[in-house]
C-alpha positions as CSV (number, residue, x, y, z in Angstrom):
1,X,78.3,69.5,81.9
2,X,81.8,69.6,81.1
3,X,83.7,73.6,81.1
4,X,86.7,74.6,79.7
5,X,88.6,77.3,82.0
6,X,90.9,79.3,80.2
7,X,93.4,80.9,83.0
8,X,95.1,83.8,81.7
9,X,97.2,86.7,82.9
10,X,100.1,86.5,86.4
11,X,102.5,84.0,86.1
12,X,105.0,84.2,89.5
13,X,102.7,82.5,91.6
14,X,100.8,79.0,92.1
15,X,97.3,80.4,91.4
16,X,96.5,78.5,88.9
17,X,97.7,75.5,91.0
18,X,95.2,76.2,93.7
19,X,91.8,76.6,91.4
20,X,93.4,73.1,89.5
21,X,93.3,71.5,93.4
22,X,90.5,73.0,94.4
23,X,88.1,71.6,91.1
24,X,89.3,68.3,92.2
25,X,86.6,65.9,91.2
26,X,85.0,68.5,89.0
27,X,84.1,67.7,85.2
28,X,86.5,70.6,84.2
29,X,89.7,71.3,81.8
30,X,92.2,73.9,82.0
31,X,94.1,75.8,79.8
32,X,96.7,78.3,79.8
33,X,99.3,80.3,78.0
34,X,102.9,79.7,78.2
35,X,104.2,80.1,81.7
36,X,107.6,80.1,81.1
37,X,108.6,83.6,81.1
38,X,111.9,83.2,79.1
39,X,110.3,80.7,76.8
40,X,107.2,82.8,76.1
41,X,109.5,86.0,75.4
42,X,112.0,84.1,73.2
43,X,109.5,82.0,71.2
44,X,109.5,83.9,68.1
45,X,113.0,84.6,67.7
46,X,114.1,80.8,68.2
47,X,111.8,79.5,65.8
48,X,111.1,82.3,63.3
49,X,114.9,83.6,64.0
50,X,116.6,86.2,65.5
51,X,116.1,90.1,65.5
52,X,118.4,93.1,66.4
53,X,116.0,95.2,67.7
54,X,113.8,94.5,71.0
55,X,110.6,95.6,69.6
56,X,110.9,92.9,66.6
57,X,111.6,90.5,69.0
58,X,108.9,91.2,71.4
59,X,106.8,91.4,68.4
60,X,107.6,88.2,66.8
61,X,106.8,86.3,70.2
62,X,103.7,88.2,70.7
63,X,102.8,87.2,67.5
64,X,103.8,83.0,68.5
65,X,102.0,83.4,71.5
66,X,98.5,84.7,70.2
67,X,98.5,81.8,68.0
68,X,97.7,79.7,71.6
69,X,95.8,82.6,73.5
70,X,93.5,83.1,70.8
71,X,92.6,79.6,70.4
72,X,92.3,78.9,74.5
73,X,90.0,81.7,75.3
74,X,88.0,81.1,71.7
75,X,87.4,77.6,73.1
76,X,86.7,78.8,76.6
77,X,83.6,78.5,78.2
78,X,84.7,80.6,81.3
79,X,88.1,82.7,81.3
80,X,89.8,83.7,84.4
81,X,92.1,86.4,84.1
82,X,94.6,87.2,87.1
83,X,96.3,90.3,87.7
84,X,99.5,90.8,90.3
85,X,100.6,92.6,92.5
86,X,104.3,93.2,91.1
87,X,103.8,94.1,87.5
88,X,101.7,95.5,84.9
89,X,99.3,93.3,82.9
90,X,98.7,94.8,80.1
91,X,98.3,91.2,78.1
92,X,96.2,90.0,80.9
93,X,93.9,93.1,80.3
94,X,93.6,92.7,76.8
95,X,92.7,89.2,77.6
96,X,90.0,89.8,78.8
97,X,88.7,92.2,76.7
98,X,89.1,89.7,74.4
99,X,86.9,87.2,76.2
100,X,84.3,90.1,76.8
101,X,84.2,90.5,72.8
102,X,83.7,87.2,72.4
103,X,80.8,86.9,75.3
104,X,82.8,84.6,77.6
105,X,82.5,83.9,81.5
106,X,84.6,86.0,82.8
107,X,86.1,86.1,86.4
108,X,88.7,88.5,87.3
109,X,91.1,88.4,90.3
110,X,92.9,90.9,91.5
111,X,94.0,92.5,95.0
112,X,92.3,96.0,96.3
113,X,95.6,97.7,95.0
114,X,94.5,97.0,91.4
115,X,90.2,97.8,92.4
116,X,90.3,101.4,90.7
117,X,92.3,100.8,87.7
118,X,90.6,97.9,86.9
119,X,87.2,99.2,87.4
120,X,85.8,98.7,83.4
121,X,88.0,95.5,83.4
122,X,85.9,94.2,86.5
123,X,82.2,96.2,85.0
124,X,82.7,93.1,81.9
125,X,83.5,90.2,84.2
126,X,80.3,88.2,86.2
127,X,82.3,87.8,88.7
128,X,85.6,89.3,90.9
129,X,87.7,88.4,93.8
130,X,90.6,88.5,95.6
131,X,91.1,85.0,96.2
132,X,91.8,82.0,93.7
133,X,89.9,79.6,96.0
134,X,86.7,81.7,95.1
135,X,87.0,80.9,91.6
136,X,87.0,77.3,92.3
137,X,83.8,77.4,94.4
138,X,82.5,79.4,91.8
139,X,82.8,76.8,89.5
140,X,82.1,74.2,91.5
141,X,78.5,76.1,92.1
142,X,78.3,76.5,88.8
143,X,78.6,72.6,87.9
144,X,77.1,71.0,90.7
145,X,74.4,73.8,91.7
146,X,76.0,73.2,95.4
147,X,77.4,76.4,97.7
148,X,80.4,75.6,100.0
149,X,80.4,73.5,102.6
């Protein structure tokens, strides 16, 4: 059985890095939005052109960057959405109501700091935790039917 992980949501850290690593040898494929902060904000105006005021800008690269989002969590068989500590996530929470519409996997991560606010977030997900590594055992378990070592 092949899945396709969708990994949505904080990008100032190597999380996604360390559930890549840690499905070594696993009969998975990723995806992800755009990283790149300043390419992910400007992508609308450098293609579609530029726009005086913030919001149309913002706009315009929202509307660039659903495009990809849409597409990766449609195709997804399991969506993992992470949330920071540092800023709001507001795209990483409508993520993930997204992939709860849709009836996806979903596995949230987040720290204790974010447990409250996230509460109806976490009530769609099948699964939550604090740690990236978990996700990876998660799906290791869920492709080989093995728990960790």
């Amino acid at each position: 059985m092949t899945l396709k992980v969708y990994l949505s949501g904080e990008i100032h850290t190597d999380w996604r890095e360390q559930i890549i690593a840690g499905c070594k040898g696993l009969d998975v494929s990723f995806d992800a939005p755009v990283t790149d902060h300043d390419a992910s904000d400007d992508c609308g105006v450098a293609i579609l052109g530029a726009e005086d005021q913030k919001y149309w800008h913002d706009h315009k690269g929202a509307m660039v960057n659903a495009i990809r989002t849409r597409k990766g969590i449609t195709d997804a068989d399991v969506v993992v959405v992470r949330f920071g500590e540092k800023y709001k996530q507001w795209n990483a929470a409508f993520d993930a109501g997204f992939a709860a519409a849709l009836g996806k996997s979903l596995i949230v991560v987040h720290g204790p700091e974010h447990q409250h606010p996230l509460k109806e977030v976490d009530a769609a997900a099948l699964a939550v935790t604090e740690d990236p590594a978990k996700v990876a055992e998660i799906l290791r378990y869920v492709l080989t039917g093995k728990l960790p070592a």
